[in-house]
N, CA, C and O atoms as a printed pandas DataFrame, in Angstrom:
     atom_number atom_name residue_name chain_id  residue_number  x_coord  y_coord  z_coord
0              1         N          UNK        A               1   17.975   -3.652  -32.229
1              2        CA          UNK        A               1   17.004   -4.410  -31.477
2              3         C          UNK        A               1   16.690   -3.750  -30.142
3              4         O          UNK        A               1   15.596   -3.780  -29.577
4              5         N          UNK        A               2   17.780   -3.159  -29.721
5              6        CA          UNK        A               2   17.401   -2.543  -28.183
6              7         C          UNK        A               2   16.551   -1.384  -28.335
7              8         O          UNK        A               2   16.076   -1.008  -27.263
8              9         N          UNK        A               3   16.245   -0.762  -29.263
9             10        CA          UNK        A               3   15.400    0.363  -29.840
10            11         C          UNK        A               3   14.061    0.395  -29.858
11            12         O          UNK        A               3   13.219    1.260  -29.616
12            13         N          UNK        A               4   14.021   -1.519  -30.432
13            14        CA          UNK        A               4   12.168   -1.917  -30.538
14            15         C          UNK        A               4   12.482   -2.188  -29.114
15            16         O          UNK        A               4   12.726   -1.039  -28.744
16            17         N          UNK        A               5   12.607   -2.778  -28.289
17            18        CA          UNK        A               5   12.695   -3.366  -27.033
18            19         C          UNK        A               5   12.132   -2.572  -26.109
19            20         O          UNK        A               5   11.280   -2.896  -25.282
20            21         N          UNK        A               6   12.950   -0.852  -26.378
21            22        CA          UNK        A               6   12.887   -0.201  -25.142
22            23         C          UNK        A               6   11.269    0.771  -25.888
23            24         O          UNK        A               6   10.452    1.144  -25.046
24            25         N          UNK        A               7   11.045    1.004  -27.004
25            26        CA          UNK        A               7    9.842    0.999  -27.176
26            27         C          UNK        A               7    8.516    0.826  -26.674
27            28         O          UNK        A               7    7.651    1.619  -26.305
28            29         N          UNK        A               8    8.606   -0.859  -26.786
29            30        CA          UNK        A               8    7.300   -1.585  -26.524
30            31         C          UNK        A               8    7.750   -1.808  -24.793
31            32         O          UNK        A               8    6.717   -2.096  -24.190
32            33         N          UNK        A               9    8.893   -1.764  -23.887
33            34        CA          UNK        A               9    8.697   -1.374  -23.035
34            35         C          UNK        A               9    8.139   -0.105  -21.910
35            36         O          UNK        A               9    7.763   -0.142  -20.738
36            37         N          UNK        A              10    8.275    0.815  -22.749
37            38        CA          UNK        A              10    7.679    2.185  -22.597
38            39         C          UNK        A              10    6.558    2.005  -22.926
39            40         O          UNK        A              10    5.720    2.418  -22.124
40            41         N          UNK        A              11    6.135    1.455  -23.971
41            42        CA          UNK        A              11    4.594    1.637  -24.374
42            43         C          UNK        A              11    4.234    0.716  -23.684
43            44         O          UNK        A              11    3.027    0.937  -23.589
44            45         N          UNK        A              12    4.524   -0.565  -22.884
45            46        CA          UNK        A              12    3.815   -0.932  -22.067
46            47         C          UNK        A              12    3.694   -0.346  -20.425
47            48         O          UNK        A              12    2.758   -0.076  -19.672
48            49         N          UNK        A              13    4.709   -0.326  -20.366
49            50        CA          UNK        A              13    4.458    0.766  -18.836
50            51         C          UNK        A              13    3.395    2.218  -18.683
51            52         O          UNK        A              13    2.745    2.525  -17.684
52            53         N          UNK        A              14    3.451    2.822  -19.756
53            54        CA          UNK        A              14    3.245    3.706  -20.431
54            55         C          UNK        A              14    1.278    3.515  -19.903
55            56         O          UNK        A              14    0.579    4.234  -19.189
56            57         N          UNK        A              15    0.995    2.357  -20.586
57            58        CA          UNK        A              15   -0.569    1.807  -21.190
58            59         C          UNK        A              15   -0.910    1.510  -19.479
59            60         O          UNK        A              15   -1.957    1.794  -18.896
60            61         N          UNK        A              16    0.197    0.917  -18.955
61            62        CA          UNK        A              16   -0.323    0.206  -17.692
62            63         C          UNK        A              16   -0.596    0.942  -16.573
63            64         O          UNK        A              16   -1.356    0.650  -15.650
64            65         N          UNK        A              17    0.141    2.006  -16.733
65            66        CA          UNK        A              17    0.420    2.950  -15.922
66            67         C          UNK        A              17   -1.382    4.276  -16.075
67            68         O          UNK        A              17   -2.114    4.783  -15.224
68            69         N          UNK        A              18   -1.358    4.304  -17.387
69            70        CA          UNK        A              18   -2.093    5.340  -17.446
70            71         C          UNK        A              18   -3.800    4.304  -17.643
71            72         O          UNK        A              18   -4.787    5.031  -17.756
72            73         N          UNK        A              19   -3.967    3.383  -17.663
73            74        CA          UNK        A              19   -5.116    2.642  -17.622
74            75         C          UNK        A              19   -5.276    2.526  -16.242
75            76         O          UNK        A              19   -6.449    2.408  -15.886
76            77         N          UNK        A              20   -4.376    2.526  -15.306
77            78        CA          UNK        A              20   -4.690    2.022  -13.314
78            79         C          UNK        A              20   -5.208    3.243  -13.133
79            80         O          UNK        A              20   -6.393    3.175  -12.807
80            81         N          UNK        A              21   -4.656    4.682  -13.242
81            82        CA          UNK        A              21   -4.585    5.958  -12.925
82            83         C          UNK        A              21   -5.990    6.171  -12.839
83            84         O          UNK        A              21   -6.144    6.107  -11.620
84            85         N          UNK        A              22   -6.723    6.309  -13.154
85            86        CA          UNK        A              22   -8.012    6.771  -13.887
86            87         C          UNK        A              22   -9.214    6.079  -12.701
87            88         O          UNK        A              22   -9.959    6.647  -11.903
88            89         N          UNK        A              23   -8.991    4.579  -13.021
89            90        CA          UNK        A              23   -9.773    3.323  -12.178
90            91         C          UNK        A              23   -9.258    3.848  -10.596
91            92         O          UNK        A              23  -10.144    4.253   -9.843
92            93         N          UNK        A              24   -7.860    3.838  -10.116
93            94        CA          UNK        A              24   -7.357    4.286   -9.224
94            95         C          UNK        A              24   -8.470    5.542   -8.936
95            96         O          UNK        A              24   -9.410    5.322   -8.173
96            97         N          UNK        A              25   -8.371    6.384   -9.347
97            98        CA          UNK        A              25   -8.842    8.001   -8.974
98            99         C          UNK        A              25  -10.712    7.607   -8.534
99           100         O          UNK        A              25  -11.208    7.841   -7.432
100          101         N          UNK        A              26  -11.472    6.963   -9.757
101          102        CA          UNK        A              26  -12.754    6.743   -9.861
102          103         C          UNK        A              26  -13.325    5.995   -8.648
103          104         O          UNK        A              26  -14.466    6.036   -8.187
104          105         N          UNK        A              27  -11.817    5.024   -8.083
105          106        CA          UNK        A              27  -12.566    4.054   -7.044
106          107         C          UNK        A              27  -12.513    4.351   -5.611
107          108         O          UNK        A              27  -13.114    4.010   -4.592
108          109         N          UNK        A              28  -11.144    5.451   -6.084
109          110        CA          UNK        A              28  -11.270    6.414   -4.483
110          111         C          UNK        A              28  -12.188    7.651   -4.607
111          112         O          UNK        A              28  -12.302    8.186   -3.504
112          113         N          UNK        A              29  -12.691    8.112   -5.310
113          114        CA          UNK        A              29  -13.722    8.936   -5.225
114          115         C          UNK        A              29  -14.811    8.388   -4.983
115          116         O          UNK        A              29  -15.622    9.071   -4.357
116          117         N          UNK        A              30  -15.242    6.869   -5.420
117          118        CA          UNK        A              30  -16.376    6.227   -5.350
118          119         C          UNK        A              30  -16.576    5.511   -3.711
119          120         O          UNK        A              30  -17.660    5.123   -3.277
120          121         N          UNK        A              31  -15.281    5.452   -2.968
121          122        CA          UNK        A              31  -15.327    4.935   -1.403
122          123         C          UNK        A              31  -15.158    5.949   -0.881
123          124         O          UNK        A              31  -14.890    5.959    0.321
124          125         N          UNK        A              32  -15.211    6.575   -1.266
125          126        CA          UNK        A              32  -15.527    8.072   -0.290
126          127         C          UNK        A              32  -16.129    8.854   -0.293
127          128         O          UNK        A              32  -16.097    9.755    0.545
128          129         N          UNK        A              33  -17.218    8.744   -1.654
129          130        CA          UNK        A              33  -18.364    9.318   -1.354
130          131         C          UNK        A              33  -19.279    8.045   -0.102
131          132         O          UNK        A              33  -19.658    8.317    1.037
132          133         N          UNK        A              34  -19.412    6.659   -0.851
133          134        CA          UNK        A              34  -19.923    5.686   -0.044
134          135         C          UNK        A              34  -19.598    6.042    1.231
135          136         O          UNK        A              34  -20.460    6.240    2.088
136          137         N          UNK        A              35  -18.190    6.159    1.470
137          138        CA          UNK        A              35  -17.707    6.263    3.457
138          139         C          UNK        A              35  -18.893    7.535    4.136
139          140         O          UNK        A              35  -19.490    7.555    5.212
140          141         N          UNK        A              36  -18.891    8.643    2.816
141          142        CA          UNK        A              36  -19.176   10.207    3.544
142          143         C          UNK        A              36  -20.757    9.285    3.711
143          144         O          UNK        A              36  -21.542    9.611    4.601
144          145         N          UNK        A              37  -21.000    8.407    2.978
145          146        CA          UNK        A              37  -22.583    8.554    3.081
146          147         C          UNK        A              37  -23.124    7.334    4.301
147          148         O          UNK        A              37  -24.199    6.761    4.121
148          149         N          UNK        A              38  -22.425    7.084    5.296
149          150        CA          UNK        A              38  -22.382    6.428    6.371
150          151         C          UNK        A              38  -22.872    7.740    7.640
151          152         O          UNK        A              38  -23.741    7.622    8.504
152          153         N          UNK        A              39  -21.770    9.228    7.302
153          154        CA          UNK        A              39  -21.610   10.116    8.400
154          155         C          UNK        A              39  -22.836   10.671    8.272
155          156         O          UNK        A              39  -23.386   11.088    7.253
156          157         N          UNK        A              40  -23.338   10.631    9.745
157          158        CA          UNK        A              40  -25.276   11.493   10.142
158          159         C          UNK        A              40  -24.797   13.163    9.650
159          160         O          UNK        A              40  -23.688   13.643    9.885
160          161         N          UNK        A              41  -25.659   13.708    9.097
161          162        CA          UNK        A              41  -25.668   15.030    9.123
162          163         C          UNK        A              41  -25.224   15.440    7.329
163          164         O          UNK        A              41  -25.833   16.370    6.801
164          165         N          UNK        A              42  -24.399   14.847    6.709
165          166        CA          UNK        A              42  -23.856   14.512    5.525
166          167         C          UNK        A              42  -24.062   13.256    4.888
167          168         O          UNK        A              42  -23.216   12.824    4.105
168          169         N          UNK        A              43  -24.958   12.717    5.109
169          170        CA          UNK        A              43  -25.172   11.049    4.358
170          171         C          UNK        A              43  -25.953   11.353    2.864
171          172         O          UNK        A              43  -25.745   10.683    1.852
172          173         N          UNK        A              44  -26.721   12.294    2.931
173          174        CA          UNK        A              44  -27.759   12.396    1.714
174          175         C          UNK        A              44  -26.487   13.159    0.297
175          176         O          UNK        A              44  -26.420   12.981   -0.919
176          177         N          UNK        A              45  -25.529   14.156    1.447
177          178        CA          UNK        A              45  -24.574   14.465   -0.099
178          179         C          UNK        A              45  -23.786   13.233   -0.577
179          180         O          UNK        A              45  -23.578   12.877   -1.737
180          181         N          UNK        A              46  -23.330   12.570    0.758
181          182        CA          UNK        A              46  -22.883   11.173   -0.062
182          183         C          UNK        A              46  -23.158   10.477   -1.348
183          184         O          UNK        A              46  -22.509   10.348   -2.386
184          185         N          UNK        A              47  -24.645    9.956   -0.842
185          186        CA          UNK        A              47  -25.378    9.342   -1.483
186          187         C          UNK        A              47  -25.948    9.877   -2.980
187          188         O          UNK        A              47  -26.199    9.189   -3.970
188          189         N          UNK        A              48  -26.062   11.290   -2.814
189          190        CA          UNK        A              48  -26.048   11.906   -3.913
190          191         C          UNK        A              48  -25.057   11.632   -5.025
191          192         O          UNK        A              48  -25.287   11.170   -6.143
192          193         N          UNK        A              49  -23.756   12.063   -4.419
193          194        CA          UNK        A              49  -22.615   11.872   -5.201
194          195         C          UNK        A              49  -22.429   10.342   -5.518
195          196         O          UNK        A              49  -22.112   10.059   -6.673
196          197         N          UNK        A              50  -22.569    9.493   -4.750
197          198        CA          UNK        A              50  -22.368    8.525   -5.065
198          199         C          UNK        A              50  -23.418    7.689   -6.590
199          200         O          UNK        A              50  -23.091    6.991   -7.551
200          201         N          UNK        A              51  -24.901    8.328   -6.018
201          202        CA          UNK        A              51  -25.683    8.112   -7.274
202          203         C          UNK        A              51  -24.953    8.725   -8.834
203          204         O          UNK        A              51  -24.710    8.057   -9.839
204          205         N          UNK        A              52  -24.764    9.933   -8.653
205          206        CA          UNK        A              52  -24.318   10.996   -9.920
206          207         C          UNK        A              52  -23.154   10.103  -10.681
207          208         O          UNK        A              52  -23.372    9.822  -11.859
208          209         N          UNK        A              53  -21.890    9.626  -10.049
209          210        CA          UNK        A              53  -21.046    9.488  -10.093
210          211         C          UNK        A              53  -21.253    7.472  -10.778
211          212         O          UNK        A              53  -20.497    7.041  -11.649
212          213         N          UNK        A              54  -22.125    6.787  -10.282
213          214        CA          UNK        A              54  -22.623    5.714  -10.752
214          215         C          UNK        A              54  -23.452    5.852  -12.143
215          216         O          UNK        A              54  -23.378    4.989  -13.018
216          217         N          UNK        A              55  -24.109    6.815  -12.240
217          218        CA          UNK        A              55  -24.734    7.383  -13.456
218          219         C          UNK        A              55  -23.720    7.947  -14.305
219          220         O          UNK        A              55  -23.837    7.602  -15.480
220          221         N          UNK        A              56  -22.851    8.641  -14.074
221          222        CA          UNK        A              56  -21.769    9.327  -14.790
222          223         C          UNK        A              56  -20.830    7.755  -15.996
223          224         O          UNK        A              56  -20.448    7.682  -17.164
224          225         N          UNK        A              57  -20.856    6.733  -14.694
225          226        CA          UNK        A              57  -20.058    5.707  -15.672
226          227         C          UNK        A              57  -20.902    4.432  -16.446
227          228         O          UNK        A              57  -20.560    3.617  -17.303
228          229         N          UNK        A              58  -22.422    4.725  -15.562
229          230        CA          UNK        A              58  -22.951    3.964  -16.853
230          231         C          UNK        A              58  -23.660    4.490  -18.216
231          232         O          UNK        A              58  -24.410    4.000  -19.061
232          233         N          UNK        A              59  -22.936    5.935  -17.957
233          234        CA          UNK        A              59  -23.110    6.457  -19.898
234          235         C          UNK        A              59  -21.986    6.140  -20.480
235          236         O          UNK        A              59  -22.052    5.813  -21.665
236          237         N          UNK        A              60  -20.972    6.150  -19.959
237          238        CA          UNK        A              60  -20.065    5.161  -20.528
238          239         C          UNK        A              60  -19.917    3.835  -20.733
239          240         O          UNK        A              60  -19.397    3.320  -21.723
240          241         N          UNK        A              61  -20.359    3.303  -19.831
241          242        CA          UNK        A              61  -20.589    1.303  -19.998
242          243         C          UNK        A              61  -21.779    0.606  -20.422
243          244         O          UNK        A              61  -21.879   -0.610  -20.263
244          245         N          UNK        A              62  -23.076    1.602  -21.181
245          246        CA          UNK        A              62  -23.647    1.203  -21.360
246          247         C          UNK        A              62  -24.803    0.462  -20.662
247          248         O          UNK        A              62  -25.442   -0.504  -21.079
248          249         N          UNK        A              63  -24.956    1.308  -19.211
249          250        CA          UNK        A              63  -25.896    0.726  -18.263
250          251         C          UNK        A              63  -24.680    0.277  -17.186
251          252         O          UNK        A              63  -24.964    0.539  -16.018
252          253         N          UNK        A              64  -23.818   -0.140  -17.326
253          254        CA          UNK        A              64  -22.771   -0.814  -16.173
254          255         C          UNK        A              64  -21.988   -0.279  -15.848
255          256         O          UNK        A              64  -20.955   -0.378  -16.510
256          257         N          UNK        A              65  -21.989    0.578  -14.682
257          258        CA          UNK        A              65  -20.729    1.747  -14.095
258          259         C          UNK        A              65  -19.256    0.831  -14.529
259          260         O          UNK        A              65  -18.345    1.472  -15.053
260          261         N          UNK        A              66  -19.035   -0.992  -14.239
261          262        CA          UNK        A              66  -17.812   -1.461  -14.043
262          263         C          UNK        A              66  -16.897   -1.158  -15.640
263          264         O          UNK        A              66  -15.727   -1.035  -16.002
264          265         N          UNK        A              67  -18.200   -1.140  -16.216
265          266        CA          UNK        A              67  -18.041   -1.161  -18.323
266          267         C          UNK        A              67  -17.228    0.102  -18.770
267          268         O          UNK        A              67  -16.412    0.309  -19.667
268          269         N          UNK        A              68  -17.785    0.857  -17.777
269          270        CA          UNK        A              68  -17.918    2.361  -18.032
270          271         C          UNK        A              68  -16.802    3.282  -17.476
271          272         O          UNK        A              68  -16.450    4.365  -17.944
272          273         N          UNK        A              69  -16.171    2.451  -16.062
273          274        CA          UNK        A              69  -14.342    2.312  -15.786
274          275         C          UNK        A              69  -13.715    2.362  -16.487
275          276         O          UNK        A              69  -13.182    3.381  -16.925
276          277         N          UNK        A              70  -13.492    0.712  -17.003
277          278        CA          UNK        A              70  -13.202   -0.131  -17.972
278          279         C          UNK        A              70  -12.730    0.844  -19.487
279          280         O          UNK        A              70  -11.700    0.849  -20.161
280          281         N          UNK        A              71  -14.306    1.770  -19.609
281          282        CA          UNK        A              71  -14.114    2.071  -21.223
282          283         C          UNK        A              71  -13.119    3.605  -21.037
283          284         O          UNK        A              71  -12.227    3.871  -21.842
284          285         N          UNK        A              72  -13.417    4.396  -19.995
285          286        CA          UNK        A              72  -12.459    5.060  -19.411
286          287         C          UNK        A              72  -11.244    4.687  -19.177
287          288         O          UNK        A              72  -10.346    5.523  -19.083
288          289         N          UNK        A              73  -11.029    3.408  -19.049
289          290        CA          UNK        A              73   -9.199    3.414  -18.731
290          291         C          UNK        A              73   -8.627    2.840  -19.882
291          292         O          UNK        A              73   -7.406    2.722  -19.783
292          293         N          UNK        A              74   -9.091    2.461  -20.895
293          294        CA          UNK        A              74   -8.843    1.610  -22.064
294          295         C          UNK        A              74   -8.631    3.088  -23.159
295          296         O          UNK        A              74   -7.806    3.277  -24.053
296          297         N          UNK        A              75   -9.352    3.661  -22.824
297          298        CA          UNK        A              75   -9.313    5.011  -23.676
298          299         C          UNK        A              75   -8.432    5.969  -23.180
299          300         O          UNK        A              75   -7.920    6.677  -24.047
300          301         N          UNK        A              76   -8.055    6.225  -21.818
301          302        CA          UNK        A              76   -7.010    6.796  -21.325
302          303         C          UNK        A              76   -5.558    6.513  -21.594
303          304         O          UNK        A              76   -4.672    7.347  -21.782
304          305         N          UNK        A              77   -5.426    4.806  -21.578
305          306        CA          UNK        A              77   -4.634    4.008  -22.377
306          307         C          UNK        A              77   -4.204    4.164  -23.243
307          308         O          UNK        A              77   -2.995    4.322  -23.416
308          309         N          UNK        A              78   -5.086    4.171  -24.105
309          310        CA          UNK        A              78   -4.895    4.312  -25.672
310          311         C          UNK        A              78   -4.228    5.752  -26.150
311          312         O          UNK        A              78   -3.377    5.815  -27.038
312          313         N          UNK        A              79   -4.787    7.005  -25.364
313          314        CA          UNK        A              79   -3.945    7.964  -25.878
314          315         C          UNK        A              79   -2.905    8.295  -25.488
315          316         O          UNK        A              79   -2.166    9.132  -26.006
316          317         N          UNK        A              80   -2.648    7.423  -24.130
317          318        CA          UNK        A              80   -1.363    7.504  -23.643
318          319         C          UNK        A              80   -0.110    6.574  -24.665
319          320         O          UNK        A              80    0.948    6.814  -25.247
320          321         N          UNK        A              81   -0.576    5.986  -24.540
321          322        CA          UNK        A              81    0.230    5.250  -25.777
322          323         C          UNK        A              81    0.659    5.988  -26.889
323          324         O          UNK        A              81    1.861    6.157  -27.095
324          325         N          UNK        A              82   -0.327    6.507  -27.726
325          326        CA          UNK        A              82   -0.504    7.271  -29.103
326          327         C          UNK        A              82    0.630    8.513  -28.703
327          328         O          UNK        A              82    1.571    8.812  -29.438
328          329         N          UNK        A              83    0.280    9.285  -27.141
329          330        CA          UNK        A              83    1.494   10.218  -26.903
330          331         C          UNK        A              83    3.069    9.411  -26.859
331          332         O          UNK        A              83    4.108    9.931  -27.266
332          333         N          UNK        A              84    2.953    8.009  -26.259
333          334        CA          UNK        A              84    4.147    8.043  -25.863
334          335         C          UNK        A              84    4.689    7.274  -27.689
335          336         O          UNK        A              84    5.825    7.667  -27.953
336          337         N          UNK        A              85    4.279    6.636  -28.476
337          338        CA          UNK        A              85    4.998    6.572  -29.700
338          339         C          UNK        A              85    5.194    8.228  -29.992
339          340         O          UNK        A              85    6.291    8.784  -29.940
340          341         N          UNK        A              86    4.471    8.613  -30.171
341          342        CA          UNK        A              86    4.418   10.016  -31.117
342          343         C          UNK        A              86    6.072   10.525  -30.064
343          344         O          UNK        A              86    7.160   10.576  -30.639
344          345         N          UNK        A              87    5.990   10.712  -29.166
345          346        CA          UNK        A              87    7.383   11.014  -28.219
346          347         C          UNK        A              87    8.721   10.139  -28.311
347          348         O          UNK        A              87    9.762   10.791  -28.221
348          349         N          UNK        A              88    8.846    8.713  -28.484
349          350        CA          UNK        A              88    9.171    8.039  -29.581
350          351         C          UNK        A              88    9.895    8.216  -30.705
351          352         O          UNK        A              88   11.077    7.998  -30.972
352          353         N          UNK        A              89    8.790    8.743  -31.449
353          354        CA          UNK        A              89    9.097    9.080  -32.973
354          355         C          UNK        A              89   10.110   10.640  -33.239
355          356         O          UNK        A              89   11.073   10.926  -33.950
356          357         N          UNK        A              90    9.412   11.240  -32.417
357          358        CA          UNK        A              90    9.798   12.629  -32.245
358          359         C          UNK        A              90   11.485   12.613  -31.759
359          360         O          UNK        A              90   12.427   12.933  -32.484
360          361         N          UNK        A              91   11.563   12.162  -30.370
361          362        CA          UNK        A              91   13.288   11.466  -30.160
362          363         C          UNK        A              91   14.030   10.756  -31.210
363          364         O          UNK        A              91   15.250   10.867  -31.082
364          365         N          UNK        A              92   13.745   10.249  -31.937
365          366        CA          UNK        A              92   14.190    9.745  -32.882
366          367         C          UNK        A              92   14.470   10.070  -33.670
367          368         O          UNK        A              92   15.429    9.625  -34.299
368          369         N          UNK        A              93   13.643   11.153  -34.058
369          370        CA          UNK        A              93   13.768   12.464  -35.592
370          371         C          UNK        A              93   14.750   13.354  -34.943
371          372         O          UNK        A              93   15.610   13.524  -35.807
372          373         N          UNK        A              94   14.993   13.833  -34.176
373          374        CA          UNK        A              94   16.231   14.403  -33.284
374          375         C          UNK        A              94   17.284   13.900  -33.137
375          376         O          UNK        A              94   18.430   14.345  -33.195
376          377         N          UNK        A              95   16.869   12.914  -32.934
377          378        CA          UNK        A              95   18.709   12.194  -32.379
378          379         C          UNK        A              95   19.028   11.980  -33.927
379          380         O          UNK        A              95   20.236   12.115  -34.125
380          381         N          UNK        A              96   18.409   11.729  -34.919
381          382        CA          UNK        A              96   19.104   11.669  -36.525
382          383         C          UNK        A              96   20.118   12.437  -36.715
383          384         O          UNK        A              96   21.301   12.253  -37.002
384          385         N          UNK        A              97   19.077   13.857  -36.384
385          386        CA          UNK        A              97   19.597   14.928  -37.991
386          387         C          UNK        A              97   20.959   15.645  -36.479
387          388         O          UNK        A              97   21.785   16.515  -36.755
């Protein structure tokens, strides 16, 4: 039992961990282009980036940059997971033989 346990504890840390990461990274890149696009002299690269970067996640969300996070960290998730069974499985086939 402590085997499934420590499993689905890994695979949840695992999922939780690598779904924030992503949103984390996107939302500090996204307040800091916004911040740069406050400063005179540099406001238009801001704003640039900030447009590109809003466009970048609503080809992912389907028109909605928040969707388009969202479908990015759910998918980041997901293969993090898929690595951490497969790592899992792999420890396991080792510690057997």
């Amino acid at each position: 039992m402590t085997i499934v346990s420590n499993l689905f504890r890994s695979l949840l840390l695992t999922a939780l961990l690598s779904f924030l990461t992503p949103l984390l990274l996107l939302g500090v890149g996204l307040v800091s282009l916004l911040g740069v696009s406050y400063i005179p002299g540099v406001a238009e690269l801001g704003q640039l980036g900030t447009a590109q970067l809003l466009t970048f996640l609503s080809i992912f969300g389907d028109g909605y940059p928040i969707q388009g996070m969202l479908t990015i960290g759910i998918t980041c998730s997901t293969v993090a997971g898929l690595f951490d069974v497969f790592n899992f499985y792999l420890y396991q086939d080792l510690r057997g033989h």
